[in-house]
N, C-alpha and C positions, 0 to 999 in steps of 0.2 A: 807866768810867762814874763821874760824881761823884755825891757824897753826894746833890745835889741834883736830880740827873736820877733817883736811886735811891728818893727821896722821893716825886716826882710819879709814878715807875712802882707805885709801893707802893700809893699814894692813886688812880691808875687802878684798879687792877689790885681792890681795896677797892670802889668804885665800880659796876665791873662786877658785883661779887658781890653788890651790895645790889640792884642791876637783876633779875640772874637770881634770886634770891630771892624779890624781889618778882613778876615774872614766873611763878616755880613756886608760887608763894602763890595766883594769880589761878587756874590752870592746877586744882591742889587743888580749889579752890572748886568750879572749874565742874563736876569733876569728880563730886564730891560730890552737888552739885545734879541732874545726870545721873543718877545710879544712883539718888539716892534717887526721881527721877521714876519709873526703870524699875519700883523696888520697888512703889510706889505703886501705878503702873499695872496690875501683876500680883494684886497683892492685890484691888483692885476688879475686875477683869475677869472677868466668870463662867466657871467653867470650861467647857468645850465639853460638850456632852452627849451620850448616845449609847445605843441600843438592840440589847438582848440579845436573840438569838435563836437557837433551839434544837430538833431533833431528838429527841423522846422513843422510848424505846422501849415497847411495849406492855404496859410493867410503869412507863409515868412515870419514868423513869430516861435517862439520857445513855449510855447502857452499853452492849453486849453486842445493837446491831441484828445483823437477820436477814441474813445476807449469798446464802442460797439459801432459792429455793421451788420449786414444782410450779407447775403447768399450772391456772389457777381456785384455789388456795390463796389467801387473805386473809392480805394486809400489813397489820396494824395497829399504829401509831404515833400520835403525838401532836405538836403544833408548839407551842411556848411563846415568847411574846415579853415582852419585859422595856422599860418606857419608863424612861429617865433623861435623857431631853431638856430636861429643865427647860422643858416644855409640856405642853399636851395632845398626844395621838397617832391620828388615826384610821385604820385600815388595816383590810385584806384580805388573805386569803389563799388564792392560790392552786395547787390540785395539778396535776402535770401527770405524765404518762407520756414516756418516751423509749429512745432504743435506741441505739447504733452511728454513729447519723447524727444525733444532736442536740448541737448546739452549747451548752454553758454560759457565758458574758460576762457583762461584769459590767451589761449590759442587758438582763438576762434569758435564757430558754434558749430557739434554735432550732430548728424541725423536730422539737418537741416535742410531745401532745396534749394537750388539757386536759381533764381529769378532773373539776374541780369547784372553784366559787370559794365561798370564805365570803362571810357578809354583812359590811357594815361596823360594824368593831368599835373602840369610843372607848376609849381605853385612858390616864389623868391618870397623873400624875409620879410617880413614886416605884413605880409597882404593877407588877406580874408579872399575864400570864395565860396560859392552860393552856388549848388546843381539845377540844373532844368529841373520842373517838377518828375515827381517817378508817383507812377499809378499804380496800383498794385491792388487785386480783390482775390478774394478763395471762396474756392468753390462746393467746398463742404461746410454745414454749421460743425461748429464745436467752444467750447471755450481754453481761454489761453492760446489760442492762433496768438504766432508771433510773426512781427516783421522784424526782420536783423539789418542792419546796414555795417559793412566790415569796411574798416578801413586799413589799404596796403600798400605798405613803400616799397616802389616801382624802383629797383638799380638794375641799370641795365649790361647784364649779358648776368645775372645772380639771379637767384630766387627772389622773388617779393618775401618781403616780411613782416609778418601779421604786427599792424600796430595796435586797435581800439577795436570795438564794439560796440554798436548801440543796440536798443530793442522798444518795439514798441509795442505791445501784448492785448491783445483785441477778445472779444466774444463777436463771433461769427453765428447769428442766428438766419433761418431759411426766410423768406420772404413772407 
């Protein structure tokens, strides 16, 4: 190879690297531009919100339910629901009874009975609330008696819409 082909491969070869340079310079950029869009976007974007809900035991407490009763013995417990929907929240509550043959999904439970529905209760952002006690006993033994508590968002002149489900699953022996 002469000096002079060795020259122009030099000055090629220089050339190419000022392309790809500039090339990963554009590349950078948009780079940049991208993520900091992402960033952007996550910081303005509200976080998703979401509601607590809860099983008390007859002392207000998350603790230590009844796991057996009798024959007419009262189940007394409490349901607490938490909004952090960054809305208002209107819902209902309702108990049901079930056994051996009731289905739990996440639409709710099948072949269950219902016991008693609250009234609609308006519940704004940021608050916790706490039900009147609910008593609740059955009147056959069996095991696996279930208490359900469904929770339902209440819009008004729409169908309610099944939100959550809880259970509490007992052995029911006769006296």
């Amino acid at each position: 190879m002469s000096n002079r082909d060795k020259k122009t491969r030099f000055k090629d070869i220089k050339q190419n690297y000022k392309q790809f340079d500039n090339i990963l310079k554009i590349f950078l950029i948009i780079g940049i531009i991208i993520i900091s869009g992402f960033i952007i976007y996550s910081l303005l974007t509200p976080k998703p919100g979401y509601i607590t809900y809860g099983l008390l035991n007859s002392n207000r407490k998350a603790e230590n339910y009844p796991t057996n009763a009798t024959v007419g013995e009262n189940i007394t417990f409490y349901v607490s629901v938490g909004n952090f929907l960054n809305r208002d929240f209107s819902f209902r509550i309702e108990i049901l009874k079930g056994n051996n043959n009731t289905k739990i999904g996440p639409f709710g439970s099948i072949n269950a009975t219902s016991y008693l529905n609250s009234s609609v209760i308006f519940l704004s952002h940021g608050k916790n609330w706490i039900s009147n006690a609910y008593n609740i006993s059955f009147t056959q033994p069996g095991a696996n008696q279930i208490v359900i508590a469904e929770l339902w968002e209440s819009n008004i002149g729409l169908k309610d819409k099944f939100w959550e489900i809880l259970t509490m699953r007992l052995n029911i022996t006769s006296s």
